[in-house]
N, C-alpha and C positions, 0 to 999 in steps of 0.2 A: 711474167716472172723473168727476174736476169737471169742473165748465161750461169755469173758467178753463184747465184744461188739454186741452180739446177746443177750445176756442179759437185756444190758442195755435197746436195741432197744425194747424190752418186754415189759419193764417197762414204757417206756414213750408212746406204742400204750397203755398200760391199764391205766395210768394216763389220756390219750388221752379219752379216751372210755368210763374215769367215769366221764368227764366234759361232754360228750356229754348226759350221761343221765342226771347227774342232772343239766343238761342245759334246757331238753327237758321234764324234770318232774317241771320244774318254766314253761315252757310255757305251759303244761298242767292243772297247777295251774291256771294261769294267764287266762286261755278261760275255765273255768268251769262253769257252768250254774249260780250257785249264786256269784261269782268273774266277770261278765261282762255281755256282754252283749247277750240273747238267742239267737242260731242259732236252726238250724232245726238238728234234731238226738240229744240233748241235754237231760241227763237223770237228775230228778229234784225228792228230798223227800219228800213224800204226807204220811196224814195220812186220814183214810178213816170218816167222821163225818156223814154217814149215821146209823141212828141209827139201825133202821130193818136191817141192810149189805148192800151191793151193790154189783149186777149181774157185774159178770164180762159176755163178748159177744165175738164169734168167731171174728167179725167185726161190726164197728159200725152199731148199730140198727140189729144186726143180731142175732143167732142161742146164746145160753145161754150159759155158762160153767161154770157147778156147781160144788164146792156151792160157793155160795155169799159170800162175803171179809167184817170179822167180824167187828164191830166198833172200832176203836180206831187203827187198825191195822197200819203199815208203810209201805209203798210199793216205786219201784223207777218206775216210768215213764216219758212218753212224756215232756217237759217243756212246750212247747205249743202244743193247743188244737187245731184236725183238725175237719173236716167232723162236723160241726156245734155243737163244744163241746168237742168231744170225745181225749181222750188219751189211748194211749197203754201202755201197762203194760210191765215192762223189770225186776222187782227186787222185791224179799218179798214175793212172791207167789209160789204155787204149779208147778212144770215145767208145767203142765195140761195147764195153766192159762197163762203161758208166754206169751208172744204177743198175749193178751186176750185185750179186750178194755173198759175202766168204762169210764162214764160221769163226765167231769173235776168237775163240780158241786158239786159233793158230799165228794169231797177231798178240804183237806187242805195242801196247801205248808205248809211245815218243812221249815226255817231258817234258816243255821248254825250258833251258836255260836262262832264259834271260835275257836283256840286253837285244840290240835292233836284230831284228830279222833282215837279212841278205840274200837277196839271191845273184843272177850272176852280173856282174858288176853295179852291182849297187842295191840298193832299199827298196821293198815292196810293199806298197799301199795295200794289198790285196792281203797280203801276212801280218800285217801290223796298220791294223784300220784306225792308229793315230796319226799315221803319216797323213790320213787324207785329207785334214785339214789344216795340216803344220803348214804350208805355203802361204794360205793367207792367214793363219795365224801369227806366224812371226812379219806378214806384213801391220797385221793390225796392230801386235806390240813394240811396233817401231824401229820395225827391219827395214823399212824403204817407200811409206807410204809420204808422197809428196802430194798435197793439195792445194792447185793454182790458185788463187782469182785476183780480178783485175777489177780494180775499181771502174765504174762507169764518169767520163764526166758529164758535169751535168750542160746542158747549152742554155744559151740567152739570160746567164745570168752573168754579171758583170763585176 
């Protein structure tokens, strides 16, 4: 096989490769907890409205893990609340704290507004799981994909 057509063959599996993520970064859009509808493992933004703090717990109703989660603070957890209330904590906290449990009660859902998620100087793939295939996406729609090839000549023919 030639170079030029193992080339090409490159270029159309990574053209291939960057619809399949930002295929799969629109379906991850598309099933996010505030875009549809909650399933279970679904991580949702809480802001903590206990004024004193709130005990985060090894497990619900269980053993303490200090210290208490300041007022006003952000955290990501559970979308829905088990074990008669409680949510687990997955985001915002101390690793300490991680899958530590507060009482849905005392948190406020956060809302998104809309529009790119930022963090601190710039855009995050991890907030907004369309970014993660927009690089080769807008390569593949013809933001900058350049494909060599080089004729071969042919010899001993005259």
């Amino acid at each position: 096989m030639t170079s030029a057509r193992t080339g090409m063959k490159l270029a159309v599996a990574g053209a291939a490769s960057g619809l399949t993520l930002l295929g799969g970064g629109a379906a991850m859009a598309a099933a996010a907890p505030h875009g549809g509808p909650v399933g279970a493992g679904d991580i949702c933004r809480y802001e903590v409205i206990a004024r004193s703090g709130l005990n985060v717990h090894q497990t619900p109703r269980g053993k303490l893990i200090p210290p208490p989660l300041k007022f006003g603070l952000h955290i990501g957890a559970d979308c829905k609340a088990s074990n008669g209330g409680w949510v687990e904590i997955h985001q915002g906290v101390p690793v300490s704290q991680r899958h530590g449990w507060v009482f849905r009660a005392f948190l406020k859902q956060i809302k998104p507004t809309g529009g790119v998620s930022a963090g601190a100087g710039g855009t995050s793939a991890a907030s907004n799981p369309m970014l993660a295939g927009a690089g080769l996406g807008t390569i593949l729609l013809g933001g900058g994909l350049a494909v060599a090839a080089r004729r071969r000549q042919a010899k001993g023919l005259s």
